[in-house]
PDB file as gemmi writes it, atoms N, CA and C in Angstrom:
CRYST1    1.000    1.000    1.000  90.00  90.00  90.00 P 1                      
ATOM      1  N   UNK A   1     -16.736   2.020 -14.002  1.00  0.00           N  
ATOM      2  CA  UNK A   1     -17.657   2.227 -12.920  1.00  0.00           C  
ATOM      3  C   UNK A   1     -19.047   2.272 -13.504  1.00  0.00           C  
ATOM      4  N   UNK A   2     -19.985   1.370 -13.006  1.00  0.00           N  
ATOM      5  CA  UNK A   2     -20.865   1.577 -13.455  1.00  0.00           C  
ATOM      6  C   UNK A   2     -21.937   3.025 -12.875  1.00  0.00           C  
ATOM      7  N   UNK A   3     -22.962   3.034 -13.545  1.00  0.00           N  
ATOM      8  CA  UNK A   3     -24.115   3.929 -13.357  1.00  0.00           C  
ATOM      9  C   UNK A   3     -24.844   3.588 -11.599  1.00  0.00           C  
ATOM     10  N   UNK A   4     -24.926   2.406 -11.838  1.00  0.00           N  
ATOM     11  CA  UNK A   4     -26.127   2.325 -10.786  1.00  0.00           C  
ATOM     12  C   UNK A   4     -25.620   2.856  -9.441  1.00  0.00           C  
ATOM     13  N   UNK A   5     -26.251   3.170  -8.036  1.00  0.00           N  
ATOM     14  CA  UNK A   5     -25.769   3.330  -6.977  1.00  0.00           C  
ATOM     15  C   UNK A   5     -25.450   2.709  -6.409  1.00  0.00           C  
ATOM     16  N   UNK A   6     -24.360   2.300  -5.300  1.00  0.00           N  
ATOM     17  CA  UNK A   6     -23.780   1.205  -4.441  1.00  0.00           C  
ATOM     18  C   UNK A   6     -25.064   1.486  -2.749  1.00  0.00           C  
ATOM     19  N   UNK A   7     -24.598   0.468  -2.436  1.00  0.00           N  
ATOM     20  CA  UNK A   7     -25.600   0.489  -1.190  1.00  0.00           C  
ATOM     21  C   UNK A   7     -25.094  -0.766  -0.282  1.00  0.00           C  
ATOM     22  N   UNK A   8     -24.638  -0.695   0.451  1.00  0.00           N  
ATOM     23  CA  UNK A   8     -23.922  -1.506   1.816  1.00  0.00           C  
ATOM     24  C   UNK A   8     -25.219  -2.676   1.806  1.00  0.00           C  
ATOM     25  N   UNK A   9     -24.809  -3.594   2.431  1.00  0.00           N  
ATOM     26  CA  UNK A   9     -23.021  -4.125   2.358  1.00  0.00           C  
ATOM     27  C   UNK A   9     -22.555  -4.719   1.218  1.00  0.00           C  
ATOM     28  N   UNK A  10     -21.468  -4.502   1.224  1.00  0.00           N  
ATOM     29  CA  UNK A  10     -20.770  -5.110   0.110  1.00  0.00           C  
ATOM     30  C   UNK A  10     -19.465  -4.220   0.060  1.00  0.00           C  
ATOM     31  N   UNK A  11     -18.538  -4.615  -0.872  1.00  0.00           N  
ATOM     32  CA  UNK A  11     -17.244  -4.093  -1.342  1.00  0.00           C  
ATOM     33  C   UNK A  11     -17.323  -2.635  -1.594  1.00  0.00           C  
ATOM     34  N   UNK A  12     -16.484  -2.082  -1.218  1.00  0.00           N  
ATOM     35  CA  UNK A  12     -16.329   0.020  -1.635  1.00  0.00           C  
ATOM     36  C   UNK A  12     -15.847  -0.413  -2.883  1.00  0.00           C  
ATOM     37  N   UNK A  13     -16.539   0.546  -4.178  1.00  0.00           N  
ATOM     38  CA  UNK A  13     -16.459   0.767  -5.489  1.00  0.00           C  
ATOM     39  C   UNK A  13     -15.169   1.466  -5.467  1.00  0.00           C  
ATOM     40  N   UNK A  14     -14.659   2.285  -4.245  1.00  0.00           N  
ATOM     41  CA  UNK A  14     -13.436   2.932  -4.385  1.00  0.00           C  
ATOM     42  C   UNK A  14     -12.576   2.669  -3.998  1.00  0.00           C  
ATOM     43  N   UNK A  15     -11.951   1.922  -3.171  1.00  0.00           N  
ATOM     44  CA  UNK A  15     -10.872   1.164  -2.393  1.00  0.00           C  
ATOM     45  C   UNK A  15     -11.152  -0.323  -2.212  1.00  0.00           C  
ATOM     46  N   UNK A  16     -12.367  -0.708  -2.135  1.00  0.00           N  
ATOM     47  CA  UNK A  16     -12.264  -2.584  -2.022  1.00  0.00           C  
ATOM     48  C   UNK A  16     -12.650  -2.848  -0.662  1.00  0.00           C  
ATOM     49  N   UNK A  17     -12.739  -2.014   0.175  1.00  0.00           N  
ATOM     50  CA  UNK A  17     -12.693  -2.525   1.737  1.00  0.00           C  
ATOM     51  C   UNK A  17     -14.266  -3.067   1.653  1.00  0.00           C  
ATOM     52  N   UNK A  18     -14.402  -4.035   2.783  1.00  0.00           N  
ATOM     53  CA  UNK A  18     -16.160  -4.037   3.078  1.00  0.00           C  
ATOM     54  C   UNK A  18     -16.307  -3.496   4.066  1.00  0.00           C  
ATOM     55  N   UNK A  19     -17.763  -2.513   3.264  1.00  0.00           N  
ATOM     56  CA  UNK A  19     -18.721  -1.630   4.280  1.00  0.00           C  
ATOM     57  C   UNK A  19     -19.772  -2.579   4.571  1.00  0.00           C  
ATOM     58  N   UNK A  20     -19.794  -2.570   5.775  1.00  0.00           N  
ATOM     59  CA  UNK A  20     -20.633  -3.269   6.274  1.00  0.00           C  
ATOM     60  C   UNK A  20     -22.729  -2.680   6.210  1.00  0.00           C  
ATOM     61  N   UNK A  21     -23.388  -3.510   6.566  1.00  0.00           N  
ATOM     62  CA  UNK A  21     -25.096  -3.129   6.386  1.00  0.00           C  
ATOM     63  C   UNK A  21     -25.001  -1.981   7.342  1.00  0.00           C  
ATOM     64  N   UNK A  22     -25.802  -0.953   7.239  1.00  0.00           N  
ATOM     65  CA  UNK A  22     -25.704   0.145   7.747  1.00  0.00           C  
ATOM     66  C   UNK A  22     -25.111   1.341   7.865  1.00  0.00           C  
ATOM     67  N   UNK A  23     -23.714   0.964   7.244  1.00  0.00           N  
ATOM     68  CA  UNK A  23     -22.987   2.434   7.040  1.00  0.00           C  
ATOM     69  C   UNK A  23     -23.153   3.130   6.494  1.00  0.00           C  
ATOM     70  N   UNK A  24     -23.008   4.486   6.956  1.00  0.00           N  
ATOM     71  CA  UNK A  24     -23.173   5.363   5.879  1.00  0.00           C  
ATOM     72  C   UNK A  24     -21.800   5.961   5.396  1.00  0.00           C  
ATOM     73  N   UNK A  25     -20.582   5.017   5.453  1.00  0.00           N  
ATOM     74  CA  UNK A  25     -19.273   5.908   5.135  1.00  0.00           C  
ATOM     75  C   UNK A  25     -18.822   4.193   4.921  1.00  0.00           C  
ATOM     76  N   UNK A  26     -17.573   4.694   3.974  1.00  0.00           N  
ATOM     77  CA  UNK A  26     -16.813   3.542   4.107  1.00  0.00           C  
ATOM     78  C   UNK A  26     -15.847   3.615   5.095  1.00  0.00           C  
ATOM     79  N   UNK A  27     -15.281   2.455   5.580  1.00  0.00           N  
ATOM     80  CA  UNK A  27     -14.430   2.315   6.998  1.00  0.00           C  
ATOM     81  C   UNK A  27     -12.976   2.454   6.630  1.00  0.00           C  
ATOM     82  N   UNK A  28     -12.505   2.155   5.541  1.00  0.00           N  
ATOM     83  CA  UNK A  28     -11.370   1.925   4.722  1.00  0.00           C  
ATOM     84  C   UNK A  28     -11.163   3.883   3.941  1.00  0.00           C  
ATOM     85  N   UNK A  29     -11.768   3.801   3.503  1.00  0.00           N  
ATOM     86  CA  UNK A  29     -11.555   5.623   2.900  1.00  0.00           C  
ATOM     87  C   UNK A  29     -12.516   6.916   3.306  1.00  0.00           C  
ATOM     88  N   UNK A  30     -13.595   5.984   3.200  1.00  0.00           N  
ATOM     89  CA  UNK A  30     -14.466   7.427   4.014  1.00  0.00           C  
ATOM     90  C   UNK A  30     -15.276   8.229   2.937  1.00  0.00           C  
ATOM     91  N   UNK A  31     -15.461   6.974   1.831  1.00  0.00           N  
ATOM     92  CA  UNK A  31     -16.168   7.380   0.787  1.00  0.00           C  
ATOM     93  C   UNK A  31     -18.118   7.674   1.197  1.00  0.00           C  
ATOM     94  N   UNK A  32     -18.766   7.560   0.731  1.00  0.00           N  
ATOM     95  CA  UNK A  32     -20.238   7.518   1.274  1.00  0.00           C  
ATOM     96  C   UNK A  32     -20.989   8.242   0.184  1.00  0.00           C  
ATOM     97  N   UNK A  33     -22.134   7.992   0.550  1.00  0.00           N  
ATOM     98  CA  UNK A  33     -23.444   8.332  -0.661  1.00  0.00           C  
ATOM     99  C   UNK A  33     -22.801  10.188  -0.644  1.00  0.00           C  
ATOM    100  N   UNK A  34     -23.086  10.695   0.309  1.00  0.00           N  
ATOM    101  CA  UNK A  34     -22.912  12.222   0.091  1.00  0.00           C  
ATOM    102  C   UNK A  34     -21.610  12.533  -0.618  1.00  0.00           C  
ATOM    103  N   UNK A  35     -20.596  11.911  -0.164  1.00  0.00           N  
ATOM    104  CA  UNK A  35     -19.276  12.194  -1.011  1.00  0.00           C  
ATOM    105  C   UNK A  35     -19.049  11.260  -2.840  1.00  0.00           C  
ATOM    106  N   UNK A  36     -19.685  10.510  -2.437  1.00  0.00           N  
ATOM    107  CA  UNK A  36     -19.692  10.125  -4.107  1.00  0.00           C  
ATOM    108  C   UNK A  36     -18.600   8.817  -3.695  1.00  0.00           C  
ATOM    109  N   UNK A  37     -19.664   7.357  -4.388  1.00  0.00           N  
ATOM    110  CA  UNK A  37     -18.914   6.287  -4.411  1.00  0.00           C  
ATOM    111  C   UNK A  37     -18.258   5.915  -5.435  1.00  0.00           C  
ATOM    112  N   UNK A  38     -17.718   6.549  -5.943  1.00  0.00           N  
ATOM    113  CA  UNK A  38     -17.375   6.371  -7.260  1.00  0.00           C  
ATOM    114  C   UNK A  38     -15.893   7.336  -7.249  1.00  0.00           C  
ATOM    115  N   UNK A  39     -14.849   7.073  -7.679  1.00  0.00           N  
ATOM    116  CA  UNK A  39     -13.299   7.475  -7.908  1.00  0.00           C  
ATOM    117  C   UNK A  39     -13.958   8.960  -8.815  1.00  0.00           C  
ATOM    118  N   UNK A  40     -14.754   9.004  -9.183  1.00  0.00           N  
ATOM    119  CA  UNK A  40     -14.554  10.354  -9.994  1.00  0.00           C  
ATOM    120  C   UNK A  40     -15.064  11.369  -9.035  1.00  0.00           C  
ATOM    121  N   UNK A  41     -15.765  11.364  -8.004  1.00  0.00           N  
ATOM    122  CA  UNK A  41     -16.695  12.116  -7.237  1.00  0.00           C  
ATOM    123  C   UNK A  41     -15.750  13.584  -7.087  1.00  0.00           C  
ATOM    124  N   UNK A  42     -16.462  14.747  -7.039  1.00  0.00           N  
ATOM    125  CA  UNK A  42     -15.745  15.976  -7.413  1.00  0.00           C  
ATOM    126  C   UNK A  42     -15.433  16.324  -5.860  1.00  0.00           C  
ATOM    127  N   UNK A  43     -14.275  16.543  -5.120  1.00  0.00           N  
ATOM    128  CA  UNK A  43     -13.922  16.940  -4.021  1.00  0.00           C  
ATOM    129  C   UNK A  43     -13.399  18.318  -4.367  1.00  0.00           C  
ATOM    130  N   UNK A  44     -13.836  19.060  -4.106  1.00  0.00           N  
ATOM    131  CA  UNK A  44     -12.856  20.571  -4.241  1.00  0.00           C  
ATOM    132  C   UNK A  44     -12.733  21.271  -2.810  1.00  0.00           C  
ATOM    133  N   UNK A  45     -12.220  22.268  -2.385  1.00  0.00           N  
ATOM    134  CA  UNK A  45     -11.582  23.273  -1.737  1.00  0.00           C  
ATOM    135  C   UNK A  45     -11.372  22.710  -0.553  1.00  0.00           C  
ATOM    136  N   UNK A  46     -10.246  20.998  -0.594  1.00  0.00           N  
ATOM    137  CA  UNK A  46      -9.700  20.520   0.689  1.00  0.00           C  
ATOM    138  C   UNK A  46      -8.404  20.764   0.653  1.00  0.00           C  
ATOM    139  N   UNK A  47      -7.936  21.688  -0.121  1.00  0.00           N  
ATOM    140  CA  UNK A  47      -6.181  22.188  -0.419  1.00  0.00           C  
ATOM    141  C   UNK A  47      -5.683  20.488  -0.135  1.00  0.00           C  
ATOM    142  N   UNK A  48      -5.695  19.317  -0.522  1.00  0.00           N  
ATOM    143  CA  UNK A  48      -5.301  18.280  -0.676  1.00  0.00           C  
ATOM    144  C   UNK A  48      -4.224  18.255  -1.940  1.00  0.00           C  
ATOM    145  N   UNK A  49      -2.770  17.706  -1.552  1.00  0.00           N  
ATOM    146  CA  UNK A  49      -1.961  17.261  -2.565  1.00  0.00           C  
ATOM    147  C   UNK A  49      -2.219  16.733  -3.461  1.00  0.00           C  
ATOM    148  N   UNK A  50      -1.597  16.967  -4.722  1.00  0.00           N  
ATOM    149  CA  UNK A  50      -2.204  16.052  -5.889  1.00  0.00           C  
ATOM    150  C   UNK A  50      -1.493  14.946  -5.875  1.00  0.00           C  
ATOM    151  N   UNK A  51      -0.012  14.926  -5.699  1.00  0.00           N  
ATOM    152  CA  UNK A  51       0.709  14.003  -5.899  1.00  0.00           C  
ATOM    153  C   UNK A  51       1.953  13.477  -4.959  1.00  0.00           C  
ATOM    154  N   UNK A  52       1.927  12.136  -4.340  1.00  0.00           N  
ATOM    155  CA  UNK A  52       2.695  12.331  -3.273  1.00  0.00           C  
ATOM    156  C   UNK A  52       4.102  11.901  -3.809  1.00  0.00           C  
ATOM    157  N   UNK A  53       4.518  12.208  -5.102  1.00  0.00           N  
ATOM    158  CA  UNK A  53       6.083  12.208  -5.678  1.00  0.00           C  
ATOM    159  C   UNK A  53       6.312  13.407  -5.433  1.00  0.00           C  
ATOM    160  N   UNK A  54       5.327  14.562  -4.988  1.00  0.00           N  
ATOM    161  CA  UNK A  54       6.083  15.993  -5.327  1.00  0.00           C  
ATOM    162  C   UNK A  54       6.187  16.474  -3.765  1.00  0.00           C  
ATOM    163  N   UNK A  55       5.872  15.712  -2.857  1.00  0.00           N  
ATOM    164  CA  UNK A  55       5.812  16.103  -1.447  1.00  0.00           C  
ATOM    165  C   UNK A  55       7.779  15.665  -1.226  1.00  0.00           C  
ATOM    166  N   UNK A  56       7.501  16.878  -0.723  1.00  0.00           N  
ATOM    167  CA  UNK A  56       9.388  16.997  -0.170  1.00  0.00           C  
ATOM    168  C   UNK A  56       9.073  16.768   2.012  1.00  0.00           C  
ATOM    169  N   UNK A  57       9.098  15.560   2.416  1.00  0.00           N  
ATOM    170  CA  UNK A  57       9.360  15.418   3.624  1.00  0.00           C  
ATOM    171  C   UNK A  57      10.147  16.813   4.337  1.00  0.00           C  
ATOM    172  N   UNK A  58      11.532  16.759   4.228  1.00  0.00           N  
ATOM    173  CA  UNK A  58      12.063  17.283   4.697  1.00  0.00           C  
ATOM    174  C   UNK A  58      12.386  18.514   4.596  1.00  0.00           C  
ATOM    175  N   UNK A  59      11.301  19.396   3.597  1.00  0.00           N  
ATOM    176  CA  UNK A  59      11.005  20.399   3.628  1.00  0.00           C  
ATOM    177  C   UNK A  59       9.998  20.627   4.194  1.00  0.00           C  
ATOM    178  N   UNK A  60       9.216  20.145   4.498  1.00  0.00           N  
ATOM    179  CA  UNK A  60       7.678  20.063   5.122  1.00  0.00           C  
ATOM    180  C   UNK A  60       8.178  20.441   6.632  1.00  0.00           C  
ATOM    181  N   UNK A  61       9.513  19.448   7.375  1.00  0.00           N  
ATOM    182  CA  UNK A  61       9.721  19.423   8.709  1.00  0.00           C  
ATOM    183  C   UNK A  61      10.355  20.486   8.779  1.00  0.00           C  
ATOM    184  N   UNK A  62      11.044  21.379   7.739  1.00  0.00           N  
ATOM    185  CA  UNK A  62      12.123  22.583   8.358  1.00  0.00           C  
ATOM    186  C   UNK A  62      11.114  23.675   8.022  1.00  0.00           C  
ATOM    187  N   UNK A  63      10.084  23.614   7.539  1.00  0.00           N  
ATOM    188  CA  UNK A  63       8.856  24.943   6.842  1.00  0.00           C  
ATOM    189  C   UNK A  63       7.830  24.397   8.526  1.00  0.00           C  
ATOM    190  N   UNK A  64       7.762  23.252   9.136  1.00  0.00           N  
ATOM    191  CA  UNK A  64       6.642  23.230  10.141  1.00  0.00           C  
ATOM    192  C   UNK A  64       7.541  23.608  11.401  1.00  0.00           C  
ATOM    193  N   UNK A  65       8.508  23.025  11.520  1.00  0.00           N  
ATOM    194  CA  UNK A  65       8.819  22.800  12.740  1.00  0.00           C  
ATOM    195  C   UNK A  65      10.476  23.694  12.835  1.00  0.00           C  
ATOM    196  N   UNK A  66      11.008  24.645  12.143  1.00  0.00           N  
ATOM    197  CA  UNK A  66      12.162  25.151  11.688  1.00  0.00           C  
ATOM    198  C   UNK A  66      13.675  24.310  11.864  1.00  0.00           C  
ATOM    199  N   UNK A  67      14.767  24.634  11.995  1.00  0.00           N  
ATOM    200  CA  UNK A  67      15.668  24.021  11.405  1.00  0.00           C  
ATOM    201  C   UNK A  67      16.236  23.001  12.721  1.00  0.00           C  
ATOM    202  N   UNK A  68      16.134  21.451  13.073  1.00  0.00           N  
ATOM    203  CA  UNK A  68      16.529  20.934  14.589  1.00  0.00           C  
ATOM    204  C   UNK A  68      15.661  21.512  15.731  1.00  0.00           C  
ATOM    205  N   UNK A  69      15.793  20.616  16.408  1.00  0.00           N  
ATOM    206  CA  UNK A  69      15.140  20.850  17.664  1.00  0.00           C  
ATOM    207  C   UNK A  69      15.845  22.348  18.508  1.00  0.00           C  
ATOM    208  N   UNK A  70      14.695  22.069  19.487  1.00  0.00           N  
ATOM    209  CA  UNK A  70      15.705  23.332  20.443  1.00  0.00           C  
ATOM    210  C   UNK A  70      16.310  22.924  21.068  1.00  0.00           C  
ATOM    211  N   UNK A  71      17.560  23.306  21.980  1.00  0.00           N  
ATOM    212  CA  UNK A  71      18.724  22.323  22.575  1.00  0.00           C  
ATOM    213  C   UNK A  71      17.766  22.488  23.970  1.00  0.00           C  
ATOM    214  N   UNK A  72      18.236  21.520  24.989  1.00  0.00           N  
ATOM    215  CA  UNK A  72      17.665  21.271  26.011  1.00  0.00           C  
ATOM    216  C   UNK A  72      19.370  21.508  26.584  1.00  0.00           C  
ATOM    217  N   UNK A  73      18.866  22.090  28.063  1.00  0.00           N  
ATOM    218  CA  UNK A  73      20.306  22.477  28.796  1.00  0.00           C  
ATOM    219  C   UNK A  73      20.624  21.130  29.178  1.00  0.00           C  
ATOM    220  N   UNK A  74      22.459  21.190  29.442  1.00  0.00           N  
ATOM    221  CA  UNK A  74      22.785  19.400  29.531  1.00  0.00           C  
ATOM    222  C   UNK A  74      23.025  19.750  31.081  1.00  0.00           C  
ATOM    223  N   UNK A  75      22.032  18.694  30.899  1.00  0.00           N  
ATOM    224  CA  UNK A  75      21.757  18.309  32.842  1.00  0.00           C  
ATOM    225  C   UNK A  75      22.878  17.142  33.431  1.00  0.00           C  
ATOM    226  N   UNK A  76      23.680  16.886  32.500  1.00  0.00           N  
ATOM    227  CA  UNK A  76      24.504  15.570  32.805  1.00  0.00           C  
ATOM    228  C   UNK A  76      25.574  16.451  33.362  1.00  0.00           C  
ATOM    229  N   UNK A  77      25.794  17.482  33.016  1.00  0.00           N  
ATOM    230  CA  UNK A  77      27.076  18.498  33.448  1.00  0.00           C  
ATOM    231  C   UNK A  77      26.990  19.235  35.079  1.00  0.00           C  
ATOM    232  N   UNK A  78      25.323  19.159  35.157  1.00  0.00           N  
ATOM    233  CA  UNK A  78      25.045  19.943  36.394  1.00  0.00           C  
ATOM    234  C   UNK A  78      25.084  19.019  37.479  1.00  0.00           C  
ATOM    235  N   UNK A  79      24.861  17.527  37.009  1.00  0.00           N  
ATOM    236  CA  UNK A  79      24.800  16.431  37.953  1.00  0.00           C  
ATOM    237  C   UNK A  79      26.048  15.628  38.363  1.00  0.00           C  
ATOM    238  N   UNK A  80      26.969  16.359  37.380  1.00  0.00           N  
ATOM    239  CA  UNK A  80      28.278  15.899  37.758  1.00  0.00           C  
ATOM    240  C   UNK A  80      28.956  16.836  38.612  1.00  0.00           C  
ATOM    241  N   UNK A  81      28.955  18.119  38.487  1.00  0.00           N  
ATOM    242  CA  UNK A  81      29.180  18.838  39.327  1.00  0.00           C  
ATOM    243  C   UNK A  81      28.780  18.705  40.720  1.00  0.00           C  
ATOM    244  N   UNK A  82      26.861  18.379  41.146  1.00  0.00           N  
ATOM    245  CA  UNK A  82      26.506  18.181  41.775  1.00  0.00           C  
ATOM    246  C   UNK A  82      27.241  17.159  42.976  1.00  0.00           C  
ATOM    247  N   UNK A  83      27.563  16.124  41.845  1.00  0.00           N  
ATOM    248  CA  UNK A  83      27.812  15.021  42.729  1.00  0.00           C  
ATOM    249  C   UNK A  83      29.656  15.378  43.123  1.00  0.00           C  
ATOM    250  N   UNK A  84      30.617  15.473  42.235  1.00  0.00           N  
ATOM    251  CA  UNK A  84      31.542  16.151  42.608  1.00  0.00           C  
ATOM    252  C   UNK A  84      32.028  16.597  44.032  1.00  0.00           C  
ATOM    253  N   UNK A  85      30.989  17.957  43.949  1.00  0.00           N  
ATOM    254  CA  UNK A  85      30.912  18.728  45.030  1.00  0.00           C  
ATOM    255  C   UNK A  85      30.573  17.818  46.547  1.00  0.00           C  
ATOM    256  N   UNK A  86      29.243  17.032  46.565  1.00  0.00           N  
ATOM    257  CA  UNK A  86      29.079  16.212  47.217  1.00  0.00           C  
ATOM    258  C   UNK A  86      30.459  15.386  47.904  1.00  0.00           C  
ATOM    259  N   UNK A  87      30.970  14.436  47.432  1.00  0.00           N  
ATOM    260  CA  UNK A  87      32.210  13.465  47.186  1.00  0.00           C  
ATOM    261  C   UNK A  87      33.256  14.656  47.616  1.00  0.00           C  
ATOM    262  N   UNK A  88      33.290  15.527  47.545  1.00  0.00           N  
ATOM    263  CA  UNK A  88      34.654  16.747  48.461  1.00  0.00           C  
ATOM    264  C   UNK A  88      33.983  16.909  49.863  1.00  0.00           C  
ATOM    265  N   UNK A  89      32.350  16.960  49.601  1.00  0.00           N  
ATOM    266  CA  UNK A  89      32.106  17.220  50.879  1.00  0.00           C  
ATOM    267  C   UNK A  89      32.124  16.455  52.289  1.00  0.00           C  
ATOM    268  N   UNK A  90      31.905  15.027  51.481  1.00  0.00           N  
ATOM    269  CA  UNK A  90      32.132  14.243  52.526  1.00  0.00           C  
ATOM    270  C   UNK A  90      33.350  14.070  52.980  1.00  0.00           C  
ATOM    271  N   UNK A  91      34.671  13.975  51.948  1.00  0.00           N  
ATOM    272  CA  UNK A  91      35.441  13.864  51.990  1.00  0.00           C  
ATOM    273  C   UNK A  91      35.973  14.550  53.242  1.00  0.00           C  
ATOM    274  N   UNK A  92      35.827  16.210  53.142  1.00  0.00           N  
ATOM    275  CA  UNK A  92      36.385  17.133  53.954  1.00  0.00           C  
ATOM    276  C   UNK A  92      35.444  16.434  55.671  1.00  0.00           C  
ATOM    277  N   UNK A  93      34.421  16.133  55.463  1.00  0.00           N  
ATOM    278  CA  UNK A  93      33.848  15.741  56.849  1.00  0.00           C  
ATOM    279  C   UNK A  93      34.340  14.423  57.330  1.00  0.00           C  
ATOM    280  N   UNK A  94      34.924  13.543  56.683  1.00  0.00           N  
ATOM    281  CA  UNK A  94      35.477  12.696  57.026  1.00  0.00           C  
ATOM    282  C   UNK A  94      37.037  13.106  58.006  1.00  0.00           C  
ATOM    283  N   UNK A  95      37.888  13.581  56.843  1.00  0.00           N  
ATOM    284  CA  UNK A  95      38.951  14.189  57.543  1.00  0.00           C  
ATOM    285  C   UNK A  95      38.805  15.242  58.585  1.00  0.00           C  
ATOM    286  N   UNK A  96      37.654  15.733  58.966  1.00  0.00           N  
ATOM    287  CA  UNK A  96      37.174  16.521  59.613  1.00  0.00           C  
ATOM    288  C   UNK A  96      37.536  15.777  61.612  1.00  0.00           C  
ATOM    289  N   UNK A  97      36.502  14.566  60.940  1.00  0.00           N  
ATOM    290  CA  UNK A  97      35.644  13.786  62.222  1.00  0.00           C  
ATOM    291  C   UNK A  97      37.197  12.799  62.734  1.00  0.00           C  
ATOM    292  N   UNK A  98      38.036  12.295  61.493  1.00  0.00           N  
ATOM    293  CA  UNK A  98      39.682  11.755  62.081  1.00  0.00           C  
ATOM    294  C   UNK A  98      40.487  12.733  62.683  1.00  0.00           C  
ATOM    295  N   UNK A  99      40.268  14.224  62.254  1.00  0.00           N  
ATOM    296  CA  UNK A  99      41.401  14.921  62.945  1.00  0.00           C  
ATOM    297  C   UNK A  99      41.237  15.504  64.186  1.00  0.00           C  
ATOM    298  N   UNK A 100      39.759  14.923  64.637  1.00  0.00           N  
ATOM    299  CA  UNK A 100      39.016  15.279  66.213  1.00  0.00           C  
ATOM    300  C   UNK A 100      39.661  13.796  66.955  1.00  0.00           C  
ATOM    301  N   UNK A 101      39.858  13.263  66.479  1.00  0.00           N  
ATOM    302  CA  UNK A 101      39.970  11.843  67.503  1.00  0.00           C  
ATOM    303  C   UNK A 101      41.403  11.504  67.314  1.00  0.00           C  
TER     304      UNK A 101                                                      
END                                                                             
């Protein structure tokens, strides 16, 4: 990396993307004069991972979100019943309305 300062437009010194004339951030990482265009620029106290081999996914989801979802009541049981009940009811009004005539 050299010394001198970068200055749009042209290629990000840190990722490659082009920043276009006028930016003051890159569009691709979000590098910029205040944060330092340059891979060494000192970022401290963003509690940012160092390394994403040591990130455990699926500890992340049972530490954020605890162990499975919550069960949702099964509505397929209430709608069978529902309808069930229905299907006797007509039933009985049917035999109802033949045993009048």
């Amino acid at each position: 990396m050299s010394d001198e300062v970068f200055r749009p437009p042209g290629d990000c010194p840190v990722c490659g993307e082009f920043v276009p004339r006028r930016a003051v951030a890159c569009p691709g990482c979000g590098a910029s004069r205040d944060s330092g265009w340059n891979e060494e620029a000192a970022v401290s106290g963003l509690d940012l991972p160092g390394d994403d081999d040591d990130f455990d996914y699926d500890d992340f989801v049972a530490r954020e979100f605890g162990q499975g979802r919550p069960k949702r009541p099964d509505r397929r049981r209430l709608w069978t019943i529902v309808g069930v009940l229905l299907i006797l009811a007509m039933a009985a009004s049917l035999l109802a309305v033949f045993r009048w005539h």
